[in-house]
C-alpha positions as CSV (number, residue, x, y, z in Angstrom):
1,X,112.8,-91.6,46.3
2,X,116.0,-90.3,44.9
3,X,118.0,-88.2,47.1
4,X,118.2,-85.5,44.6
5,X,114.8,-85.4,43.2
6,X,114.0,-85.8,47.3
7,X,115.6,-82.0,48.4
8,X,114.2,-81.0,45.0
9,X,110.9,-81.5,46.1
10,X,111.9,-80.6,49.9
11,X,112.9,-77.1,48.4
12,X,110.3,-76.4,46.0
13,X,108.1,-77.2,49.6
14,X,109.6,-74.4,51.4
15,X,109.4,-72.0,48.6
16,X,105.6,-72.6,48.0
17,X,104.5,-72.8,51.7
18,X,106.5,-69.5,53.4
19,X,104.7,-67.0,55.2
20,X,105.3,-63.8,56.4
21,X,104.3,-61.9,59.1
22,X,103.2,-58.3,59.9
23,X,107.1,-56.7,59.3
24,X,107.4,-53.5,57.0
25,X,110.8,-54.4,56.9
26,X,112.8,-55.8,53.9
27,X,115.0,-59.2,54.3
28,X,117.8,-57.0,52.8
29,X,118.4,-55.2,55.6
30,X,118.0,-58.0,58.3
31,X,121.2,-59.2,59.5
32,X,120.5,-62.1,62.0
33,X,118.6,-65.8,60.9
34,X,117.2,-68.0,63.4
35,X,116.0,-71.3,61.9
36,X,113.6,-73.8,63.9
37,X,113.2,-77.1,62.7
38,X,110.7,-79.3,64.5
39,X,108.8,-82.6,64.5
40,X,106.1,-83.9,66.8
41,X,104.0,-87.3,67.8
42,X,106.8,-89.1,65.6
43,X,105.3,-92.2,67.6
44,X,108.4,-94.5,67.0
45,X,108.4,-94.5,63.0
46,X,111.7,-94.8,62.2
47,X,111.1,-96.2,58.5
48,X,109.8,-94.7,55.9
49,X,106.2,-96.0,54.9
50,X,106.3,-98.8,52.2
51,X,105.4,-98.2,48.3
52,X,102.0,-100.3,49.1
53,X,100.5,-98.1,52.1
54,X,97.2,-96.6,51.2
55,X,97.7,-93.1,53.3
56,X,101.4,-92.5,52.9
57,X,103.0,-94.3,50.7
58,X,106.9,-93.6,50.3
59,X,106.7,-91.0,52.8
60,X,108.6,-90.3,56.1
61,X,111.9,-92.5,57.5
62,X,114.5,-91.0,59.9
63,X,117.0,-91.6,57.4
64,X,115.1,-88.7,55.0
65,X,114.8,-86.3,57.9
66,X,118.8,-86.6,58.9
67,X,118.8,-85.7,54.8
68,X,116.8,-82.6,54.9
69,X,117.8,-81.3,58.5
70,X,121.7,-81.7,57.3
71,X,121.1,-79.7,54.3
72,X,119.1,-76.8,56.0
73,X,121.9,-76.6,58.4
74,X,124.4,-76.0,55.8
75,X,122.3,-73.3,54.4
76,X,121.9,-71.9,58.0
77,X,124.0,-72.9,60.5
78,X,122.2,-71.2,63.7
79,X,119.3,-73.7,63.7
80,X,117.9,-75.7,66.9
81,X,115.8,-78.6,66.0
82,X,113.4,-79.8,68.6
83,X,110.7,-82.1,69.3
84,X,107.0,-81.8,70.7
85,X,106.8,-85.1,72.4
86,X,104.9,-88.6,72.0
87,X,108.5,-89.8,70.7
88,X,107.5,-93.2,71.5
89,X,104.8,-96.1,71.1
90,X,103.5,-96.9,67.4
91,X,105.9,-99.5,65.9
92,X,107.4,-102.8,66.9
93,X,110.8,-100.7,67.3
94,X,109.2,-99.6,70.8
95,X,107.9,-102.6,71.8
96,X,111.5,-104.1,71.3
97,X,113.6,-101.5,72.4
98,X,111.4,-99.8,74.9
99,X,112.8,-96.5,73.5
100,X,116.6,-96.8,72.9
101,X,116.4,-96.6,69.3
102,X,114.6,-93.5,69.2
103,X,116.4,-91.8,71.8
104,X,119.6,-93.0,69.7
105,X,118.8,-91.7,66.5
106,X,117.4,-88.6,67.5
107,X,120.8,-88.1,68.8
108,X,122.8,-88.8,65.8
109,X,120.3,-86.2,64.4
110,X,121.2,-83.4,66.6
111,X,118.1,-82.8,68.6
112,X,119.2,-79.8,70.7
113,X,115.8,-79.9,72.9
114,X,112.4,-81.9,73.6
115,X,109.4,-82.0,75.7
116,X,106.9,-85.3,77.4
117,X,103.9,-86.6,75.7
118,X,101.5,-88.6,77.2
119,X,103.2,-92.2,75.4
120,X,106.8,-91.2,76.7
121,X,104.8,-92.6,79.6
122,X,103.9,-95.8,78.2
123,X,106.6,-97.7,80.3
124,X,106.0,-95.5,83.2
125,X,108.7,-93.1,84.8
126,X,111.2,-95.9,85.2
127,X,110.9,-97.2,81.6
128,X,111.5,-93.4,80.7
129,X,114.3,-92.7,82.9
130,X,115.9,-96.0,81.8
131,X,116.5,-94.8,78.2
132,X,117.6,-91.2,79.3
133,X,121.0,-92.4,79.1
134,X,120.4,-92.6,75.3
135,X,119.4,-88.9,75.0
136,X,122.1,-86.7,74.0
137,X,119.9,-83.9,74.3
138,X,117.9,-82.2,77.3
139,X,114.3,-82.8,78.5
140,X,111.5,-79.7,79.1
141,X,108.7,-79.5,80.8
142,X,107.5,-76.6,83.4
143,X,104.1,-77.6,83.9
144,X,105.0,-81.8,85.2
145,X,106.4,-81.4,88.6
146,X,108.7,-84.6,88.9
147,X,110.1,-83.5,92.5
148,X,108.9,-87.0,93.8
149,X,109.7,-88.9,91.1
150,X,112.9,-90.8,89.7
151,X,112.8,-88.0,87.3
152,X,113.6,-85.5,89.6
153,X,116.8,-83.4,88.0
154,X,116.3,-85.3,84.7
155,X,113.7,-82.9,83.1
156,X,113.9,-78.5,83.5
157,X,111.2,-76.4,83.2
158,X,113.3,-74.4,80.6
159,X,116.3,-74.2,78.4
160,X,118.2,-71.3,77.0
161,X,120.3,-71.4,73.7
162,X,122.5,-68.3,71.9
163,X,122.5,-68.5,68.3
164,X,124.0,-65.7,66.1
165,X,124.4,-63.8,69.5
166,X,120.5,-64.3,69.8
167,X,119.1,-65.7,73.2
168,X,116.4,-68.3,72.5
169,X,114.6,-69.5,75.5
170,X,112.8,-72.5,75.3
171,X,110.0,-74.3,77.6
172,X,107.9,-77.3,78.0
173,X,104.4,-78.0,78.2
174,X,102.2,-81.2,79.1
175,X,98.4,-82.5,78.9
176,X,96.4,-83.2,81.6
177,X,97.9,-87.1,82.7
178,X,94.8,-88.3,84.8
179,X,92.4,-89.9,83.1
180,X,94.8,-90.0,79.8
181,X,97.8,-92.6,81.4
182,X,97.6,-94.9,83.8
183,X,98.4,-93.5,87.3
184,X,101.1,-97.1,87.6
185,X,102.6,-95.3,84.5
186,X,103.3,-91.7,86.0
187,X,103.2,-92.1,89.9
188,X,103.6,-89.0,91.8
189,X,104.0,-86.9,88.9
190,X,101.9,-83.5,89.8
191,X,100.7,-81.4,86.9
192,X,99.7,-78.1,86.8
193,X,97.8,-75.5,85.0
194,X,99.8,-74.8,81.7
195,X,98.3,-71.9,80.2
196,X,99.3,-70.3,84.5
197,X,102.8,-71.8,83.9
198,X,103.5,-70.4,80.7
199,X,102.4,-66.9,81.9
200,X,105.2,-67.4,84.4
201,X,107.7,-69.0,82.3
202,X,106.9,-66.4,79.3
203,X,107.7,-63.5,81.7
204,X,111.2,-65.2,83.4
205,X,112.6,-66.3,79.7
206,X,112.0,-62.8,78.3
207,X,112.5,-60.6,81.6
208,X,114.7,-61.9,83.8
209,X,116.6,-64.5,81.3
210,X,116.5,-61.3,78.6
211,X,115.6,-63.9,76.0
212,X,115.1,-62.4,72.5
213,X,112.8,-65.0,71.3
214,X,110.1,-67.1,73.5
215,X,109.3,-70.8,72.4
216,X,106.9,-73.2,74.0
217,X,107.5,-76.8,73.0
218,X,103.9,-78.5,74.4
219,X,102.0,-81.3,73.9
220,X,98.5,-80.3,74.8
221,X,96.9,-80.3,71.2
222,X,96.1,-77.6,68.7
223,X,92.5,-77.1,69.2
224,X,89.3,-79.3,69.9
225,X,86.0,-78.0,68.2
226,X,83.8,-80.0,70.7
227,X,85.1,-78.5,73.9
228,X,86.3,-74.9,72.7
229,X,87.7,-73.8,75.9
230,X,90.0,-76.4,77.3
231,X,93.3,-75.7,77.1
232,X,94.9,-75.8,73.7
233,X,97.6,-74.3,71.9
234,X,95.2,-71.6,70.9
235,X,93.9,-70.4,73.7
236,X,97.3,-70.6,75.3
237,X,98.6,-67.7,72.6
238,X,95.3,-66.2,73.7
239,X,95.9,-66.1,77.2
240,X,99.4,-65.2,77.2
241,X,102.3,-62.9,76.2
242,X,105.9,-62.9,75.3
243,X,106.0,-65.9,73.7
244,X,106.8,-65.6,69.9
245,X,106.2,-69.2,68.7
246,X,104.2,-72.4,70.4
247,X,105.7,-75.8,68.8
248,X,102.8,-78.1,69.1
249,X,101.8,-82.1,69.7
250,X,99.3,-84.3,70.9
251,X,96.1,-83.8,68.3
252,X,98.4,-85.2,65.4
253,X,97.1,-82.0,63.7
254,X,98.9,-81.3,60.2
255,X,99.2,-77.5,59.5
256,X,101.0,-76.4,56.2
257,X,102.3,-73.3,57.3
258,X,101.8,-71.9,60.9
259,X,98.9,-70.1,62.5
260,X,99.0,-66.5,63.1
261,X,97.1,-65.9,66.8
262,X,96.8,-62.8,68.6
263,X,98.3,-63.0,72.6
264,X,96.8,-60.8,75.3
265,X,98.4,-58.1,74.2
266,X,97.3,-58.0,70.5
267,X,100.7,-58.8,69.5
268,X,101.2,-62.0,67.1
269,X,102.3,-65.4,68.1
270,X,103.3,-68.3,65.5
271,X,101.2,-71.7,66.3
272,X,102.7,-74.5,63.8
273,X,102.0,-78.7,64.2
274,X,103.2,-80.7,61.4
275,X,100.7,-84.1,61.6
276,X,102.3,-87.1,63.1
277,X,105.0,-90.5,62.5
278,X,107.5,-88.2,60.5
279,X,105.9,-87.6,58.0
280,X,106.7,-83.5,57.9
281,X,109.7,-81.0,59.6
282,X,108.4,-78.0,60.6
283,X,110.5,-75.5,60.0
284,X,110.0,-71.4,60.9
285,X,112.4,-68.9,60.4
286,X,113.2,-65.7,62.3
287,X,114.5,-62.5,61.1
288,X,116.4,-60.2,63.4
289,X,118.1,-56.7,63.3
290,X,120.1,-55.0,66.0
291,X,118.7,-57.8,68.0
292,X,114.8,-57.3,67.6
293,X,112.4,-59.7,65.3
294,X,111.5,-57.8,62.1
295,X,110.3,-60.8,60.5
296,X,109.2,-64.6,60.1
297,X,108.6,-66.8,58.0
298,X,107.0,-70.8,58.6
299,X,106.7,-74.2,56.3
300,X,106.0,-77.6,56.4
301,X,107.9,-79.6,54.7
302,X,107.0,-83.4,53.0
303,X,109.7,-86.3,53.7
């Protein structure tokens, strides 16, 4: 695809898939922008797909998403882009590289922030902490306790970012490892309840860290229809408060704008997934004046 018939598409995307929420206010008298760009269970796909594939032909490439997440940032340039884990195991790229390449490029990209999936495992804690070195961005994850592990100090339960004087605080979530990876794989990592750890983490990033918006980067799937109550991204907004929006992974589910869900305290929280292998950015932008949300918009955008 040509690169300018490419952001002509990317644009007419965004345009076509916004949403807003529940504000009475107008965007002319907002004075702040916060713009999240996201990508999830990118699974080591670093090329586009080819012309001949059946599913997705032309579609995707890390070369097309540095394209698109360059150009937002010169429209806005208070955007964090972060992923929702499985970054590797899908392509041959892995196999070879056991993660370098990915780790590389998302770092020529920018990533300011990323949590663990289940096939960051797939060469175990050492494998993982080998390519760390690669990573010029940070690691999340509250609910994995890797206290015994060679990723002690390598992975916080939380980050905090200031954009546009707005305090963004960030934290990561996990599935269930037993039963999913092979205990070789993930040793004496403990996990732990997430929808318990995000009430806690919710509470310290908008209490005591006096965070202005709440996300939760996790990787324990959108929803499953057969088993209604296990923990999902769902029920987590359910079950919680204080957090604004919940970056999702795992269930490879593709959402073309992001879910409105009610927390505990009736109060609305964005849930957005955007598929798998590259295919989409995420993106959700939030509105602020004198410091407080008034507004939000999300999208998903095709690469």
């Amino acid at each position: 695809m040509k690169r300018r018939q490419f952001i002509k598409q990317s644009s007419a995307a965004t345009a076509l898939l916004s949403l807003g929420s529940s504000s009475m206010h107008s965007l002319d008298d907002v004075s702040k922008r916060i713009t999240i760009l996201h990508t999830n269970d990118v699974h080591s796909h670093i090329d586009p797909f080819g012309p001949e594939d059946s599913r997705n032909p032309n579609k995707g490439g890390v070369a097309r998403r540095a394209t698109l997440v360059e150009s937002i940032r010169k429209q806005n340039p208070h955007t964090l882009l972060l992923d929702a884990g499985d970054i590797f195991q899908g392509t041959p790229y892995f196999n070879y590289y056991g993660g370098e390449l990915e780790f590389k490029l998302m770092s020529m990209l920018k990533y300011d922030l990323a949590t663990i999936g289940n096939h960051d495992f797939d060469n175990g804690v050492d494998g993982l902490l080998a390519q760390m070195p690669h990573a010029k961005f940070d690691f999340v994850s509250a609910n994995y306790d890797f206290s015994n592990t060679v990723l002690d100090t390598f992975v916080k339960p939380y980050k905090t970012f200031t954009k546009n004087d707005i305090k963004i605080g960030i934290f990561g979530l996990g599935i269930q490892l037993e039963g999913l990876v092979n205990k070789d794989m993930y040793k004496e990592t403990i996990y732990h309840n997430p929808i318990e750890i995000a009430q806690d983490m919710s509470r310290i990033l908008k209490e005591e860290e006096q965070c202005d918006l709440v996300i939760c980067l996790s990787h324990i799937g959108y929803y499953y229809s057969d088993m209604p109550d296990r923990v999902c991204d769902l029920n987590l907004a359910r079950s919680t408060k204080n957090i604004d929006l919940i970056i999702g992974g795992h269930t490879h589910t593709f959402l073309p704008k992001p879910t409105i869900e009610k927390n505990s305290e009736g109060k609305n929280v964005l849930v957005n997934q955007v598929g798998a292998y590259g295919l989409y950015l995420g993106r959700v932008d939030f509105y602020f004046k004198t410091g407080k949300e008034t507004q939000s918009e999300g999208t998903t955008i095709l690469i």
